[in-house]
Each structure stands twice: as structure tokens, then as C-alpha cells.
PDB file as gemmi writes it, atoms N, CA and C in Angstrom:
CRYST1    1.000    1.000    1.000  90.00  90.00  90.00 P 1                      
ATOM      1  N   UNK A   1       5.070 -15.854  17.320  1.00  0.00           N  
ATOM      2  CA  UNK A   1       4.095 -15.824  16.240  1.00  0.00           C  
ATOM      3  C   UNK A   1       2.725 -15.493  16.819  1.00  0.00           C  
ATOM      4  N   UNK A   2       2.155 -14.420  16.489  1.00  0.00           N  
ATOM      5  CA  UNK A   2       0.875 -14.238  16.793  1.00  0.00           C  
ATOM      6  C   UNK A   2      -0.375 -15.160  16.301  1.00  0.00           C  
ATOM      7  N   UNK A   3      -1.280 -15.284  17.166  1.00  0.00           N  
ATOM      8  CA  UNK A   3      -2.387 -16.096  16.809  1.00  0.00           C  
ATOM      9  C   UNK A   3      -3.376 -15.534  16.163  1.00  0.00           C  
ATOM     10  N   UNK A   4      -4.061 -15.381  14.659  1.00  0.00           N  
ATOM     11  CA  UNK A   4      -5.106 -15.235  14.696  1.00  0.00           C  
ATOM     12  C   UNK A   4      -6.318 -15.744  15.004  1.00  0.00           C  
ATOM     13  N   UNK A   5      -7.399 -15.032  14.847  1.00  0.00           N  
ATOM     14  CA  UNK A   5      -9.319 -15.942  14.778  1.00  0.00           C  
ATOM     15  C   UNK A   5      -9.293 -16.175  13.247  1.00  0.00           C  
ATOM     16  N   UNK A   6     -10.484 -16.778  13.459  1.00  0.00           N  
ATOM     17  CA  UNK A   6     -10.746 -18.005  11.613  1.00  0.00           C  
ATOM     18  C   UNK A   6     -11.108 -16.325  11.088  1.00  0.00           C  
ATOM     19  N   UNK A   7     -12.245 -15.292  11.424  1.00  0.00           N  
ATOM     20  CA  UNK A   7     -12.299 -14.903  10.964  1.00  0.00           C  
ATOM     21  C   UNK A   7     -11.275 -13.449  10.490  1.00  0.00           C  
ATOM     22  N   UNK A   8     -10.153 -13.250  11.381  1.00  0.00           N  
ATOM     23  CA  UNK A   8      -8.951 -12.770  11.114  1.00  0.00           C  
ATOM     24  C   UNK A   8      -8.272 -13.100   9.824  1.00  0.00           C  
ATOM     25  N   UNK A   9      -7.915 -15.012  10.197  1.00  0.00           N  
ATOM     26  CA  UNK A   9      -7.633 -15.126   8.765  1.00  0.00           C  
ATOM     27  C   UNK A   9      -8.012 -15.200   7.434  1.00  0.00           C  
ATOM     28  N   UNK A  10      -9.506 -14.992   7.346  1.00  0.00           N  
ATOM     29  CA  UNK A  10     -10.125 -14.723   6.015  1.00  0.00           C  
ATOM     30  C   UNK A  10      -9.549 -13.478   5.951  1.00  0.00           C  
ATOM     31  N   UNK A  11      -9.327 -12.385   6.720  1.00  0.00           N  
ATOM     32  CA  UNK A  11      -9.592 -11.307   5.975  1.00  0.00           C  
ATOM     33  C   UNK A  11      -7.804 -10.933   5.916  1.00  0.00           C  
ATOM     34  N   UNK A  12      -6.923 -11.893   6.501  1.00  0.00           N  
ATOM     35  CA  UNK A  12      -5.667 -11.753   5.836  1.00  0.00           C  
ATOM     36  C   UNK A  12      -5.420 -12.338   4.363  1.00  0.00           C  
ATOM     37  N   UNK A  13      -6.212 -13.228   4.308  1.00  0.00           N  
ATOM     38  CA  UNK A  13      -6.296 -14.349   2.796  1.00  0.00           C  
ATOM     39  C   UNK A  13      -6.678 -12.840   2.267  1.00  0.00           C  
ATOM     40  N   UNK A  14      -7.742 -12.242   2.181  1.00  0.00           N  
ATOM     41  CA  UNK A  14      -8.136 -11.392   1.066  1.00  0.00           C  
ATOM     42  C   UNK A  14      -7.164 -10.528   1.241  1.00  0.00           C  
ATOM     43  N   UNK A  15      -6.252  -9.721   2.090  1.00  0.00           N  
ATOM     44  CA  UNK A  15      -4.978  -9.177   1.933  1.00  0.00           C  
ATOM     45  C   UNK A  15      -4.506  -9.205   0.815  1.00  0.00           C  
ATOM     46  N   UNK A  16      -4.266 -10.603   0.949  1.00  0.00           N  
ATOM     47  CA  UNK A  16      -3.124 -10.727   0.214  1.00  0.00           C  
ATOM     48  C   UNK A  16      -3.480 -11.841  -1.137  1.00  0.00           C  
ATOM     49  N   UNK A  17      -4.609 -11.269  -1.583  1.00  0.00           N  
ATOM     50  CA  UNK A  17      -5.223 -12.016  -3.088  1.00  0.00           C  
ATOM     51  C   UNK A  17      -6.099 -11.308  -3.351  1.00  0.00           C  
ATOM     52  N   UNK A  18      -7.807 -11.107  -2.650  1.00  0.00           N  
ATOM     53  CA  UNK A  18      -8.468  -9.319  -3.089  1.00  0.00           C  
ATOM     54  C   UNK A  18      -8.222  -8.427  -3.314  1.00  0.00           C  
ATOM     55  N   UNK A  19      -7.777  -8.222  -1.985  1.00  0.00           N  
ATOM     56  CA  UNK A  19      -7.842  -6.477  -1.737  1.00  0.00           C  
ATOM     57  C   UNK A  19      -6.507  -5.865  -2.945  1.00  0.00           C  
ATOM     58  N   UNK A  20      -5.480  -6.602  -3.166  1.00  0.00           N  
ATOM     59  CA  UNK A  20      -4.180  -5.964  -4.354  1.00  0.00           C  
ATOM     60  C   UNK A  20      -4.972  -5.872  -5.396  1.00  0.00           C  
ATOM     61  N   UNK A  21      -6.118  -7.132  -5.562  1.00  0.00           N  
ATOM     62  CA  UNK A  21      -6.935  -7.544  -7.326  1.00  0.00           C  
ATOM     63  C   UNK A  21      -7.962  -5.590  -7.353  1.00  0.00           C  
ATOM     64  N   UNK A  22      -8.339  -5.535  -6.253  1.00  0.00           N  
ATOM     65  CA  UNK A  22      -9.298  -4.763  -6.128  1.00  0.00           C  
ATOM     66  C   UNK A  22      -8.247  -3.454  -6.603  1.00  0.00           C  
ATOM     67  N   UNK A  23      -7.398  -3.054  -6.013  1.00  0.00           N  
ATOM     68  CA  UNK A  23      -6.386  -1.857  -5.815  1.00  0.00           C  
ATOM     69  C   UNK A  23      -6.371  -1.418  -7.113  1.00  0.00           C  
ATOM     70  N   UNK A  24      -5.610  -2.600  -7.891  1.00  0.00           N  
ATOM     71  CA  UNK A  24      -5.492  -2.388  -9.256  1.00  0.00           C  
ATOM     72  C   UNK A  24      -6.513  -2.473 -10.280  1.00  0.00           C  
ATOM     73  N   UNK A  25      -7.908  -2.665 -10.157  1.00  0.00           N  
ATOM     74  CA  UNK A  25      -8.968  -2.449 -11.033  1.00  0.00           C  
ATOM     75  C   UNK A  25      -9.550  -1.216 -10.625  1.00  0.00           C  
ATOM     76  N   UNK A  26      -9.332  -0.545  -9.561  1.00  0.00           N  
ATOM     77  CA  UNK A  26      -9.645   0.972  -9.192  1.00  0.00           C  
ATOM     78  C   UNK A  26      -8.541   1.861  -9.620  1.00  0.00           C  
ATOM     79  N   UNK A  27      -7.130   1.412  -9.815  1.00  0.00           N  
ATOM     80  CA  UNK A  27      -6.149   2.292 -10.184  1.00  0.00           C  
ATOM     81  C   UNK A  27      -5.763   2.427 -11.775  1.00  0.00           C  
ATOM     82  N   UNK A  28      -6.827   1.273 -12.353  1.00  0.00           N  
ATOM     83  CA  UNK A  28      -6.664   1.425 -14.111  1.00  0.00           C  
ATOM     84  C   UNK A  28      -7.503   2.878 -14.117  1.00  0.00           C  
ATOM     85  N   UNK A  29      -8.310   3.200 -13.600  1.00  0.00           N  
ATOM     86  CA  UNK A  29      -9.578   3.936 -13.759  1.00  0.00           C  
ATOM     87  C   UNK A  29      -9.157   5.565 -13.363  1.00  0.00           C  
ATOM     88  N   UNK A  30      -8.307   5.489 -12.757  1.00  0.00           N  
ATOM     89  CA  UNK A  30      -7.913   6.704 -11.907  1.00  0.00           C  
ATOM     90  C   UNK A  30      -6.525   7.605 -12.697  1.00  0.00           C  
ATOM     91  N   UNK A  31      -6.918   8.589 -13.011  1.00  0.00           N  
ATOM     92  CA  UNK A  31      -5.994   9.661 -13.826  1.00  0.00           C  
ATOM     93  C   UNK A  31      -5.914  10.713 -12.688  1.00  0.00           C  
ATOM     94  N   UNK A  32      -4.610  10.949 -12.626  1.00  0.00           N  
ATOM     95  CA  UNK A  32      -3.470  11.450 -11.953  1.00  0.00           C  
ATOM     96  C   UNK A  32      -2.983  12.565 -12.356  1.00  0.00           C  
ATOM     97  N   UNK A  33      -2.703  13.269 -11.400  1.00  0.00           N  
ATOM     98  CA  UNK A  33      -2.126  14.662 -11.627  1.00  0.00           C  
ATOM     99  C   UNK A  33      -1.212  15.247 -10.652  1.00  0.00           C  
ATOM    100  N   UNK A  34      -0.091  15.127 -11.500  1.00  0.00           N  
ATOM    101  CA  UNK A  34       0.685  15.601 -10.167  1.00  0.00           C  
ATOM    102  C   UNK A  34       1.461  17.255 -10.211  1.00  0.00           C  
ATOM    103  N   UNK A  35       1.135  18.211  -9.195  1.00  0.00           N  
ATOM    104  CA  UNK A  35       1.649  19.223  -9.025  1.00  0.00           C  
ATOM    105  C   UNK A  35       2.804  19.759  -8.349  1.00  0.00           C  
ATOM    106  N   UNK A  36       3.551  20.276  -9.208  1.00  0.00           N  
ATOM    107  CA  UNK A  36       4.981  20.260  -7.732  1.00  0.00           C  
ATOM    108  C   UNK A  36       5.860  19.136  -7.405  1.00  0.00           C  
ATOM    109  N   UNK A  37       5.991  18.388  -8.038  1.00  0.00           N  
ATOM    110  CA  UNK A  37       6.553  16.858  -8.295  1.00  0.00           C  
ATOM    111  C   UNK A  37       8.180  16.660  -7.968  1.00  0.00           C  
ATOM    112  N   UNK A  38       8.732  17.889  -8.412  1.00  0.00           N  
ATOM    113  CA  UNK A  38      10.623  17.948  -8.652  1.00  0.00           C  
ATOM    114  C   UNK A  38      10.962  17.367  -7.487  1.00  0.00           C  
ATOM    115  N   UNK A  39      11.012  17.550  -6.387  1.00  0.00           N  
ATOM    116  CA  UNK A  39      11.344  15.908  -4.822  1.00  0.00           C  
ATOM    117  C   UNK A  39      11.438  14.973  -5.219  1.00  0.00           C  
ATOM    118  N   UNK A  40      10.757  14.348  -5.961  1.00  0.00           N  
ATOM    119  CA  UNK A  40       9.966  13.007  -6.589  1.00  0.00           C  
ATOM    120  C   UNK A  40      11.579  12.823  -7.062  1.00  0.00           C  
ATOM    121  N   UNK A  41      11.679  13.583  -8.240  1.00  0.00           N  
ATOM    122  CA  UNK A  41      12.247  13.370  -9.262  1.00  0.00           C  
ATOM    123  C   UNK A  41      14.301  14.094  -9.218  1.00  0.00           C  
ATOM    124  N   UNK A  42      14.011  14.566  -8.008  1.00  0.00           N  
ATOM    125  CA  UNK A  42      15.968  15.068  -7.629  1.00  0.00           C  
ATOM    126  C   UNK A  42      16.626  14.439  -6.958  1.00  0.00           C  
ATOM    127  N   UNK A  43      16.298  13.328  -6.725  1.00  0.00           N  
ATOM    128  CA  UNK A  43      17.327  12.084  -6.736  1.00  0.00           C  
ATOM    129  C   UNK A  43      17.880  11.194  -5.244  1.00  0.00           C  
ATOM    130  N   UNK A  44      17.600  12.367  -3.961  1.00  0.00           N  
ATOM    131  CA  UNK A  44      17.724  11.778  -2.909  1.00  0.00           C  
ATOM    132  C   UNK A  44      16.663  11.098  -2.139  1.00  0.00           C  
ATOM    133  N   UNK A  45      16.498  10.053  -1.233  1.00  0.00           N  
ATOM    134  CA  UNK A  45      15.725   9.738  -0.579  1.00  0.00           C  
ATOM    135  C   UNK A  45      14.527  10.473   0.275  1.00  0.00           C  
ATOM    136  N   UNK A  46      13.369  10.534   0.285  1.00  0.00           N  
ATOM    137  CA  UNK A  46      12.515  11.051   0.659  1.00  0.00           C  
ATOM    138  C   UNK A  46      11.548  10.597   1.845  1.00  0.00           C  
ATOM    139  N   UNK A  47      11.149  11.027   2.790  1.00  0.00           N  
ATOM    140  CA  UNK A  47       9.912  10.469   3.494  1.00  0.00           C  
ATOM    141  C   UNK A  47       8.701  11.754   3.244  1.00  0.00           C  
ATOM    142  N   UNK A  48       7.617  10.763   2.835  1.00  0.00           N  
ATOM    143  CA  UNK A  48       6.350  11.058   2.680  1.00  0.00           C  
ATOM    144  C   UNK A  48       5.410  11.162   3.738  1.00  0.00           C  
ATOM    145  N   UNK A  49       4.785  11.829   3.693  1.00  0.00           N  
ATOM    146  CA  UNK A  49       3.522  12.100   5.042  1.00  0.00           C  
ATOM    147  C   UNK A  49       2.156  12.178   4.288  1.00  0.00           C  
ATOM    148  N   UNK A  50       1.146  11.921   4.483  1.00  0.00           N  
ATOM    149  CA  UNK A  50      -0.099  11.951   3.938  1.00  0.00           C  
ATOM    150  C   UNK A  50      -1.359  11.337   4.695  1.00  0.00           C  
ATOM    151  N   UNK A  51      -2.439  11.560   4.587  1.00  0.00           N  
ATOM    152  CA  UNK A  51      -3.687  11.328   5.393  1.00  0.00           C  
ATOM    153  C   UNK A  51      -3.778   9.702   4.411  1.00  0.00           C  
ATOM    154  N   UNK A  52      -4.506   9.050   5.756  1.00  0.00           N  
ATOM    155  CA  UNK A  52      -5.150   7.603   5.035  1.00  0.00           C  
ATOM    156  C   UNK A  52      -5.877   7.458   4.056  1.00  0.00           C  
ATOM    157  N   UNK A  53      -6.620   8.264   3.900  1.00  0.00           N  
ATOM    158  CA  UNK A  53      -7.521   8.994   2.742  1.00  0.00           C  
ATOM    159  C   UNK A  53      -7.098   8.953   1.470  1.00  0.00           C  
ATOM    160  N   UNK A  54      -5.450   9.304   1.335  1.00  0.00           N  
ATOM    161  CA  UNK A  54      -5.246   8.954   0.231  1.00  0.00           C  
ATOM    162  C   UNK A  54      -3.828   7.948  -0.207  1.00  0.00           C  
ATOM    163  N   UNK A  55      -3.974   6.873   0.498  1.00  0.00           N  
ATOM    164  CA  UNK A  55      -2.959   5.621   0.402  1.00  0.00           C  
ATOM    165  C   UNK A  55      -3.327   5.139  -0.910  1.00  0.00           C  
ATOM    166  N   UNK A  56      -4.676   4.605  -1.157  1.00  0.00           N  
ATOM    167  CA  UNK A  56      -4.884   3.583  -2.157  1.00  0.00           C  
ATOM    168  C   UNK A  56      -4.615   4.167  -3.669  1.00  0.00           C  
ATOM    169  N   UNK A  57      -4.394   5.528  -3.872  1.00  0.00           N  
ATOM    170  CA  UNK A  57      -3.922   6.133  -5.137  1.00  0.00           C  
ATOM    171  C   UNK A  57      -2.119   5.776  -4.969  1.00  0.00           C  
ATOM    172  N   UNK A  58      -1.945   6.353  -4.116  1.00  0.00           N  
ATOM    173  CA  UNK A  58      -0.411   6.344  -3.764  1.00  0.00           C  
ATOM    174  C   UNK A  58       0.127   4.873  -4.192  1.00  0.00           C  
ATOM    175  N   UNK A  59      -0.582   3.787  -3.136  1.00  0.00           N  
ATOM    176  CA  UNK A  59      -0.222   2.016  -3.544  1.00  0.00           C  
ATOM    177  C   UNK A  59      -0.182   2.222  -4.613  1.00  0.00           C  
ATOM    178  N   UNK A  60      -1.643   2.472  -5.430  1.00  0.00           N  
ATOM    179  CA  UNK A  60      -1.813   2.130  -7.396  1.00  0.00           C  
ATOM    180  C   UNK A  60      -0.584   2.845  -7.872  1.00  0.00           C  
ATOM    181  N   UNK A  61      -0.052   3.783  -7.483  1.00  0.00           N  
ATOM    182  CA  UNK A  61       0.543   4.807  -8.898  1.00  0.00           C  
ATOM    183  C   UNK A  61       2.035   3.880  -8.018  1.00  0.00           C  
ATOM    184  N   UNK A  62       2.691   4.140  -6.836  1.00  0.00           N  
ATOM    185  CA  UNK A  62       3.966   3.634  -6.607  1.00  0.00           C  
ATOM    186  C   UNK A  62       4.659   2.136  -6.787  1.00  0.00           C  
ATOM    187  N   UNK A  63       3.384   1.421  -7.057  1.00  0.00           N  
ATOM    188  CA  UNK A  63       4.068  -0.262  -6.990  1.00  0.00           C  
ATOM    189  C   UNK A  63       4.899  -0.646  -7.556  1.00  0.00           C  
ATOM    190  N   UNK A  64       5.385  -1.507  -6.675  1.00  0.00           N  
ATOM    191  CA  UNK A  64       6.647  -2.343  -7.707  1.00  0.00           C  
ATOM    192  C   UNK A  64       7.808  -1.078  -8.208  1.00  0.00           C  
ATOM    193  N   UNK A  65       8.049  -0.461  -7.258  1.00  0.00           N  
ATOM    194  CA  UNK A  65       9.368   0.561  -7.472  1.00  0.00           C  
ATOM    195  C   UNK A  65      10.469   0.219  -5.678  1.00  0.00           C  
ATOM    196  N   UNK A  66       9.594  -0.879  -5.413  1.00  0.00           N  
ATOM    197  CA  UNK A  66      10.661  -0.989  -3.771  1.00  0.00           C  
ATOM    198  C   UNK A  66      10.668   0.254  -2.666  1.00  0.00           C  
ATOM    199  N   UNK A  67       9.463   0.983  -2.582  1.00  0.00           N  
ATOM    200  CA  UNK A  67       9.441   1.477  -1.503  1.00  0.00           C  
ATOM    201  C   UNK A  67       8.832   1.048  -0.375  1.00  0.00           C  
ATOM    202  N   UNK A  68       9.801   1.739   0.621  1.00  0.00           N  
ATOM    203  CA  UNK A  68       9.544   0.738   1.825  1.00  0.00           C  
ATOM    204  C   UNK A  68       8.675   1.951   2.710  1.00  0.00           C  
ATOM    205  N   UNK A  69       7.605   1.412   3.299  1.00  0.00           N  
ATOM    206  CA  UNK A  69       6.587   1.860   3.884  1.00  0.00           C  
ATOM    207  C   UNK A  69       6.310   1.660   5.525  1.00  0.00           C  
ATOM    208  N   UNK A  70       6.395   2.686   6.819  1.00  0.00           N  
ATOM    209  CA  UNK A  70       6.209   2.243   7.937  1.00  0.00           C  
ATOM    210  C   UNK A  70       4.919   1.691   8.387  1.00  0.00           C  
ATOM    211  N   UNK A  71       4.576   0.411   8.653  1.00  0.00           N  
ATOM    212  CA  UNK A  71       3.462   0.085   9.195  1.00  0.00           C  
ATOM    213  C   UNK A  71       2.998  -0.393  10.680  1.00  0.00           C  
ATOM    214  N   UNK A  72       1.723   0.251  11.015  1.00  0.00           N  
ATOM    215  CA  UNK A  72       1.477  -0.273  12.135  1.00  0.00           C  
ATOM    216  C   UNK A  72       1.498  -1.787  12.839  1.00  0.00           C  
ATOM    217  N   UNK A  73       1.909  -2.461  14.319  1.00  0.00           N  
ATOM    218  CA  UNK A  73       2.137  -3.702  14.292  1.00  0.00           C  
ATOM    219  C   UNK A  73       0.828  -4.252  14.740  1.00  0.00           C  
ATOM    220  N   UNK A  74      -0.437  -3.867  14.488  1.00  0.00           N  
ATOM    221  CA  UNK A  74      -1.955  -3.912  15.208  1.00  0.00           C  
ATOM    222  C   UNK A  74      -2.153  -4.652  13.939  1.00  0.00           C  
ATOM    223  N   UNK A  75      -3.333  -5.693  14.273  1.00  0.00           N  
ATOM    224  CA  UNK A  75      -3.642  -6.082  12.632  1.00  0.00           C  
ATOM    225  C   UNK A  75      -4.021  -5.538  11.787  1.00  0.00           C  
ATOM    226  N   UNK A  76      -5.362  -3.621  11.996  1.00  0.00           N  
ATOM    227  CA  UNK A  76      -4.941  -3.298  10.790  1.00  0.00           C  
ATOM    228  C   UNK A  76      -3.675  -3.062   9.963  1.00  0.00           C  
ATOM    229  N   UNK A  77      -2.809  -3.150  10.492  1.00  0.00           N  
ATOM    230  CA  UNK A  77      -1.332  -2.814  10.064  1.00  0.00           C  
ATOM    231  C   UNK A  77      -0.861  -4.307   9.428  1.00  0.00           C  
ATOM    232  N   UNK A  78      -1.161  -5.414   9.630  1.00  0.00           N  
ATOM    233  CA  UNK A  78      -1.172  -6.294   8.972  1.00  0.00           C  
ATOM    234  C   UNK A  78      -1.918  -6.769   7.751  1.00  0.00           C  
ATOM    235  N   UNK A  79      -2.986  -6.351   7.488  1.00  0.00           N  
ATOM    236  CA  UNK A  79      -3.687  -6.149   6.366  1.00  0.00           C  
ATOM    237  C   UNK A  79      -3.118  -5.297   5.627  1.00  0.00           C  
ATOM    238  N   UNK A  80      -2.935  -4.112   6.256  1.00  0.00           N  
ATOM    239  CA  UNK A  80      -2.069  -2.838   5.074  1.00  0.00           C  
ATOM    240  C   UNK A  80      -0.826  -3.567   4.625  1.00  0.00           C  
ATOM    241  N   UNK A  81       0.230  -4.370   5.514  1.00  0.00           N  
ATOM    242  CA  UNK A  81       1.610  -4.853   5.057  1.00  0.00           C  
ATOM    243  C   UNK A  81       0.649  -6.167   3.831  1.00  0.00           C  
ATOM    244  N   UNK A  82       0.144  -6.544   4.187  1.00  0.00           N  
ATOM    245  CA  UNK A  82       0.120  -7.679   3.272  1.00  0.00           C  
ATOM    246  C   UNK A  82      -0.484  -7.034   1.722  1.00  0.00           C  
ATOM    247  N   UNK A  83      -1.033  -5.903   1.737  1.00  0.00           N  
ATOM    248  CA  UNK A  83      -1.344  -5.445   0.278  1.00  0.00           C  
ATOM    249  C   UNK A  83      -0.453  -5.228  -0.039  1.00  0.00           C  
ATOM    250  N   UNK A  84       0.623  -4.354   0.832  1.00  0.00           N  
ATOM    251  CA  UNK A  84       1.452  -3.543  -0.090  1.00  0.00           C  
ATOM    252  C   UNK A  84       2.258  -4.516  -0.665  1.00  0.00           C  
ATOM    253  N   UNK A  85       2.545  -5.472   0.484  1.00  0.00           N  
ATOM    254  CA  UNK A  85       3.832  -6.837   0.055  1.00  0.00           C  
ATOM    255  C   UNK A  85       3.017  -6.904  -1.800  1.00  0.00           C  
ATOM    256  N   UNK A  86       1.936  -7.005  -1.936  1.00  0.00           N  
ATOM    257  CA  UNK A  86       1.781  -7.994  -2.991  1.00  0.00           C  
ATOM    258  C   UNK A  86       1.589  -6.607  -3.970  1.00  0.00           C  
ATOM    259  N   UNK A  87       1.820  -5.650  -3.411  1.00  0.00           N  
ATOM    260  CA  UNK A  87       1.656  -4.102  -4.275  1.00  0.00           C  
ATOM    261  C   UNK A  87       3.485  -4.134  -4.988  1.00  0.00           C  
ATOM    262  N   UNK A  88       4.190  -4.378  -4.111  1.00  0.00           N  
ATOM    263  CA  UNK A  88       5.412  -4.217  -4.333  1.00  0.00           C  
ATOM    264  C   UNK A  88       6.324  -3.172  -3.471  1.00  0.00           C  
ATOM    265  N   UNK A  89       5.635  -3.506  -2.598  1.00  0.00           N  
ATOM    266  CA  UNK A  89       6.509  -2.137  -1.584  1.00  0.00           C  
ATOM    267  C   UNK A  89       7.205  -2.741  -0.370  1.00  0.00           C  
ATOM    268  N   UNK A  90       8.012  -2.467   0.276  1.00  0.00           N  
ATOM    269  CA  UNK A  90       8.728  -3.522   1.686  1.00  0.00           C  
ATOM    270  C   UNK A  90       8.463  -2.373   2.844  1.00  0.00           C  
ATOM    271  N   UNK A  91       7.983  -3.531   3.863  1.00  0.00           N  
ATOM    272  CA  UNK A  91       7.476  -3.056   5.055  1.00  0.00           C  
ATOM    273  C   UNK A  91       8.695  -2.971   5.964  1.00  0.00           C  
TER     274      UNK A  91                                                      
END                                                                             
């Protein structure tokens, strides 16, 4: 079990109670457009590639459909697992 600092674990607490509250009051707001989509939608399993830049649309629009996401084991990578956990995605 890794050890965090006090101030590590504040900012895992907001992980995983802010930062999802935050996700989803920026993703009511955000209209979507998707081009070229048919992958999405033909039925086999897919891996995705994309810049960090644009995760937090991706989290808002994919949650809670059980995709599982590779994350880094560094603590930013622990902050990212703990949104998505509460986004709905498995790490």
C-alpha cells in the first residue's frame, strides 16, 4: 500500500467527490458533435488514442457505459483512476 502526504490526500478526497461534481457541471454545458462515428457504433471492441486535452469531454459524454481505461501508476494517474471510478469507467 502506498503512503500518501496530508496534502496528497486532500487532493485524492477531491478525486473522488469534486473533481466528478465539477466534470459533470461542465459536461451539462457542452454540445457535441460527432464526425465519422460508425467504429463507435459496429459492434466490436475498440481502443482509443487521444491527446489529454481532450479526456474531460470524453469522461462527460462516455460514463457509466463500463469502459475500461489504461492509467498511469504515478499519482497523477491516481487522481485520473479515482474520477473515472466515480465517472463510471474501470481502470
Amino acid at each position: 500500500m502506498k503512503t500518501y502526504s496530508l496534502k496528497q490526500r486532500f487532493y485524492l478526497f477531491l478525486a473522488g467527490t469534486v473533481f466528478p461534481a465539477l466534470v459533470y457541471c461542465f459536461g451539462v454545458t457542452w454540445r457535441v458533435k460527432f464526425v465519422n462515428n460508425e467504429a463507435e457504433n459496429a459492434g466490436p471492441p475498440l481502443v482509443w488514442a487521444f491527446w489529454h486535452a481532450r479526456l474531460l469531454p470524453l469522461v462527460y459524454y462516455y460514463r457509466r457505459r463500463g469502459i475500461v481505461v489504461l492509467v498511469s501508476r504515478s499519482f497523477d494517474g491516481e487522481i485520473t483512476a479515482r474520477v473515472l471510478h466515480r465517472m463510471g469507467f474501470r481502470t
